[in-house]
N, C-alpha and C positions, 0 to 999 in steps of 0.2 A: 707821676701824674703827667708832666711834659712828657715825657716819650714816651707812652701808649698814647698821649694821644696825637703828635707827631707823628704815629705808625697810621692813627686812622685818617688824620686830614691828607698823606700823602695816597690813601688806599682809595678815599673820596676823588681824588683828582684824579686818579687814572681811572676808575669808573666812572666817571662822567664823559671824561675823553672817548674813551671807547666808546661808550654808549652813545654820543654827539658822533663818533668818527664813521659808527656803523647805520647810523639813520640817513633815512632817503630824502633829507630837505627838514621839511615839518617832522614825519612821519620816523618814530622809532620802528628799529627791527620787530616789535610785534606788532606794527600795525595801528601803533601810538598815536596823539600829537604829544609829541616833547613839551613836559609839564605836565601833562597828561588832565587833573583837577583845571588847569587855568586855561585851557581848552572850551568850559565851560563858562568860565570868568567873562572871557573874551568874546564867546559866541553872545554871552545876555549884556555887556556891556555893546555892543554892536547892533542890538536890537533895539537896545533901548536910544541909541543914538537917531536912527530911523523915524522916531517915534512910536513903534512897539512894544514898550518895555513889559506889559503885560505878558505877550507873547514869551518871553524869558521864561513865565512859569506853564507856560502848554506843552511837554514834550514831543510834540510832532515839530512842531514849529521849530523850537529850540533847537531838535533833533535836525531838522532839518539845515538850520545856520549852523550847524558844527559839521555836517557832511558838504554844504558849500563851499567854507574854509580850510578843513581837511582832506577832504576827501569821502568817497563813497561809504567807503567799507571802515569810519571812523566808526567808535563806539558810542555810544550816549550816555554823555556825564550829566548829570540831571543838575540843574539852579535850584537850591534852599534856603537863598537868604532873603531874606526882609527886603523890601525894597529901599531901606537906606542904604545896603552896599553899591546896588546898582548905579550912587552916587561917583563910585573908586569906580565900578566896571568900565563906567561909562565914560569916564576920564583916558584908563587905559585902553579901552578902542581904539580910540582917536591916533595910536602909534602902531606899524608894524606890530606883528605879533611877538616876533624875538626881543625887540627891544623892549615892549611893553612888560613881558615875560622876566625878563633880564634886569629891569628897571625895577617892579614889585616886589622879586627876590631880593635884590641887594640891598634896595631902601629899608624891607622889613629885617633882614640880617643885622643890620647897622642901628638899627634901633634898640633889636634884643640886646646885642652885644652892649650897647651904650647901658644899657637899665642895669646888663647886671653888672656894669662897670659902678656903678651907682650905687648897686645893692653891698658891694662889695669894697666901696671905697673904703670904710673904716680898716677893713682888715688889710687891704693892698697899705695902706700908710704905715701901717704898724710892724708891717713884716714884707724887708723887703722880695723873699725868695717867692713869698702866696705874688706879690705884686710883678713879679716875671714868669710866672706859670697858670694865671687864674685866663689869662686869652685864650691862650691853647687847649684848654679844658672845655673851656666855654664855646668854642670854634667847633672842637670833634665830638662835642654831645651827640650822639648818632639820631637823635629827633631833629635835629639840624638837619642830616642829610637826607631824613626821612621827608621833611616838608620840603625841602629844596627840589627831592625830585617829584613830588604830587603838583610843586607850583602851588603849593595851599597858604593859607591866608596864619599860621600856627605862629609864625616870627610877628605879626600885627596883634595877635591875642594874649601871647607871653608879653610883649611891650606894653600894649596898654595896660595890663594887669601890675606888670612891678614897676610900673610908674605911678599908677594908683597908689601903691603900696608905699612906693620911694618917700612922695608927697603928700604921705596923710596928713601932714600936720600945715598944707596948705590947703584947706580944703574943697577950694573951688576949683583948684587943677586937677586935683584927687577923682574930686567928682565927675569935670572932663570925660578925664580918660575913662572911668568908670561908663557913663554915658555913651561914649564911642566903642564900647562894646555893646552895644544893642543888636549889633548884627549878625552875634551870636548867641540870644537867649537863653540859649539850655545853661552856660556856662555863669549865667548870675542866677542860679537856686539859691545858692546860700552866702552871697556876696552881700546882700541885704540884710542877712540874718545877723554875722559880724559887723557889721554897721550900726546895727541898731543897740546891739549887744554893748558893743562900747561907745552908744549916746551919739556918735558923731554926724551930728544934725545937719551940720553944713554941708558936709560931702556927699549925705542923701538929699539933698535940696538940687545941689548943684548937679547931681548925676542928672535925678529927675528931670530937672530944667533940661539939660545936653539932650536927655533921649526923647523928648517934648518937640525939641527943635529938629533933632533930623527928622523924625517923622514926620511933623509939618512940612519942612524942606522939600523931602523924597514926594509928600503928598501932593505941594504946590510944583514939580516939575516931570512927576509922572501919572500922576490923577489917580484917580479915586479906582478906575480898573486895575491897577498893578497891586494896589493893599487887597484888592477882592479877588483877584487871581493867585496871589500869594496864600491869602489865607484857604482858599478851597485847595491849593496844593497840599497843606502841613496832611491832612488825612492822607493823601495817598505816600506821603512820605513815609510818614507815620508806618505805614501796613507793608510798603512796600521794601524801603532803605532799613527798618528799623526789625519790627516783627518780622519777617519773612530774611531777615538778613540778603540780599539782593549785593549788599554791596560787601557781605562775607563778615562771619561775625568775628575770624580768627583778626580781623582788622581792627576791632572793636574792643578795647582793654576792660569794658567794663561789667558792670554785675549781670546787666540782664542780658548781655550777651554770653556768660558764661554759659547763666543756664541754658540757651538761645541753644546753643551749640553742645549741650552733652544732652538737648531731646528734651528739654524741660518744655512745659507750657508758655503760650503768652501771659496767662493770668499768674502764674508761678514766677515766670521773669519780673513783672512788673513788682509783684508781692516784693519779692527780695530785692530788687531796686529801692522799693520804697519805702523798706523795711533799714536798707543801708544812708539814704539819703534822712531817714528824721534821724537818727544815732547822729550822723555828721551834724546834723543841725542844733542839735542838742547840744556832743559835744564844742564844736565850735562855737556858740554862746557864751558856754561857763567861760572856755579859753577866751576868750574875748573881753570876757568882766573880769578877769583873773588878771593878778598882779605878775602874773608870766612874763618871760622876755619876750620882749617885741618879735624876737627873729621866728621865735616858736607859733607866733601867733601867725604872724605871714606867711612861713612854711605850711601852716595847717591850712589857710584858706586854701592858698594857692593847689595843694593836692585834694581838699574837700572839693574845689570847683571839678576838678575833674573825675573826681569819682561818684559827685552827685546824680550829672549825668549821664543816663543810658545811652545818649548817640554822642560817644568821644572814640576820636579815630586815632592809629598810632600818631601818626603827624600830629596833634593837640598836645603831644604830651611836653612838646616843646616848654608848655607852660609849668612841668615838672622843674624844669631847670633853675625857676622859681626859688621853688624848696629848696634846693640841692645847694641854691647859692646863700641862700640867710640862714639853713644849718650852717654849712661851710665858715661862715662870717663869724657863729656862733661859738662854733668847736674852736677857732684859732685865737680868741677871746677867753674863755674860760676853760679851754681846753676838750678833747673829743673825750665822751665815756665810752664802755668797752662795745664794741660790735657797732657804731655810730660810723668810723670810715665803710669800715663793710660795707655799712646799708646803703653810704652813700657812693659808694662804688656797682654798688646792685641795681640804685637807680638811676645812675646812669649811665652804665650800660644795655640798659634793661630797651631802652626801646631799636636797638639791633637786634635782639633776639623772641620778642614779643609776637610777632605776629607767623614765624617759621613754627617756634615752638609747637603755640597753640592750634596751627594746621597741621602738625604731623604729629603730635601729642593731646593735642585737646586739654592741656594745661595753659592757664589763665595766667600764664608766667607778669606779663604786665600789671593785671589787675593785682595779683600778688603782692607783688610788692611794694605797689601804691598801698595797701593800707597794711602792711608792714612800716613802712615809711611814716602813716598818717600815726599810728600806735605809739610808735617809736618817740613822735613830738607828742601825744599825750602824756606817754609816762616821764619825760623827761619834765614836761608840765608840771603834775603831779608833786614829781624829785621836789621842784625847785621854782617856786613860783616867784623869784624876788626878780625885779626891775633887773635887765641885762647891763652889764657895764656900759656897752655902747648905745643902748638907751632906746629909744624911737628915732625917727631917720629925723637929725638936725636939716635944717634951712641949708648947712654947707652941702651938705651930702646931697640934697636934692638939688 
């Protein structure tokens, strides 16, 4: 485990090198901005600085502040978030663009890494070899170097998520963090559903509350235009990023994109999306009232949230590593059963090779094994529903 992934954080650093050593300033060798995704962070944080912030969701406009900053022949990264991100955007304007860049990467790196330091504490104490090789693992997940070079937001949505998780049994930080992911909706489908599932009244109080406030927040500092320009966006997102795949579906690990991309219909895509998304909801309920282990329970949301939704990009899957670390915590606890390292060497390696596959194959290799992965903690479920040794995440651990 340390030395395959010592071979990929040393293989990350000279790709970046080179890739930083052959760019023209801002501008990668195709014609980039470096970060390429935060490009657009930067252009609707700067808008919105102005007093524009509306203008963020017009793409001429938008388009047009990203070939000011860039350059001419930049491309157009399109803004989809809520106007409560525009909160972060607008913060990191206010710096150079590298630093700003450099600054959101590292901070959100340091975060993940901390959670799963968190998620993972019980087993690092108990074993000291997991406790000298779970950094390096956790470092070369290749969804790491996937979002590091989009400059995407996937290190802030895995943290907030396994801090949620870390801290359920505080429930107003739970809720927090829960609530600071509003800026990515698609990704609470079924985040409510295990809430509810297991009664935890306080943590949907206090999400609620959190996601009450940023939108009032966003509302009282960028008016009433930004939530109405926002919301006339979602349709053309909608038809254009999502249906029409614009932004490439082999990018896109999930069900409706499968079909998206071997000719299927939109009404066909959605079908099966929707068809995939009440099963997770369902099963995730029962898991949720079930006397299962914790870890099984956490692993399931965490891979349900991303396979619920139809727009999850490879970069999202960071929030895979989720799973990957409370199985992990689990097998070294009660031990791994047969084909359980496998899986969990599949998925995480799985998002280096996810998105090459499925453009030169048209196999769904990520989606794959996401619900290989989600299967894998049901029947394990099933096995074995008794309370895990290491229990629910104690007060120490969070």
């Amino acid at each position: 485990m340390r030395n395959y992934s010592l071979i990929l954080l040393a293989l990350y650093a000279v790709a970046t090198m080179v890739w930083i050593g052959l760019s023209d300033g801002l501008i990668d060798r195709n014609g980039k901005p470096i970060g390429t995704d935060f490009s657009s962070f930067y252009a609707a944080g700067s808008l919105t600085l102005e007093g524009h912030a509306a203008d963020a969701y017009a793409p001429s406009a938008h388009h047009a502040r990203e070939q000011r900053q860039f350059g001419e022949k930049t491309p157009y990264y399109s803004w989809n978030y809520p106007p409560v991100f525009l909160l972060i955007a607008a913060a990191l304007a206010l710096l150079p663009y590298p630093l700003a860049l450099a600054l959101f990467q590292a901070a959100g790196l340091a975060l993940y890494l901390m959670v799963i330091a968190a998620i993972l504490a019980p087993a690092r104490r108990r074993d000291p070899v997991f406790a000298r090789n779970w950094l390096p693992a956790a470092a070369a997940f290749p969804a790491v170097f996937i979002n590091l070079g989009h400059g995407q937001n996937g290190f802030m949505t895995a943290a907030l998520l396994g801090a949620a998780l870390v801290t359920l049994e505080r429930p107003v930080v739970s809720g927090l963090c829960i609530g600071l992911l509003c800026y990515k909706p698609q990704f609470a489908l079924v985040i409510p559903i295990a809430l509810l599932a297991a009664g935890r009244w306080r943590v949907i109080a206090s999400a609620a509350a959190t996601t009450m406030a940023l939108v009032a927040f966003s509302w009282l500092f960028f008016g009433t235009d930004a939530w109405t320009a926002f919301l006339a966006s979602t349709e053309m997102s909608r038809k254009v990023l999502l249906e029409h795949g614009s932004v490439g579906f082999e990018k896109l690990p999930s069900a409706f994109a499968a079909v998206r991309m071997w000719g299927g219909s939109v009404l066909l895509a959605y079908s099966v999306q929707a068809t995939l998304s009440i099963a997770l909801a369902a099963t995730l309920a029962w898991l949720w009232r079930s006397d299962a282990a914790f870890e099984l329970k956490a692993a399931a949301l965490a891979a349900a949230s991303l396979l619920a939704t139809p727009y999850m990009l490879d970069y999202d899957l960071v929030v895979a590593g989720l799973a990957i670390a409370y199985l992990a915590r689990l097998g070294r606890a009660r031990g791994f059963r047969s084909f359980d390292i496998s899986l969990l060497a599949a998925a995480w390696i799985v998002p280096l090779l996810s998105r090459g596959i499925a453009k030169i194959t048209g196999i769904p290799l990520g989606l794959s094994v996401l619900l290989l992965l989600y299967a894998a903690i049901l029947h394990h479920a099933l096995d074995d529903r008794k309370p895990s040794p290491l229990g629910a995440p104690s007060a120490a651990a969070a």
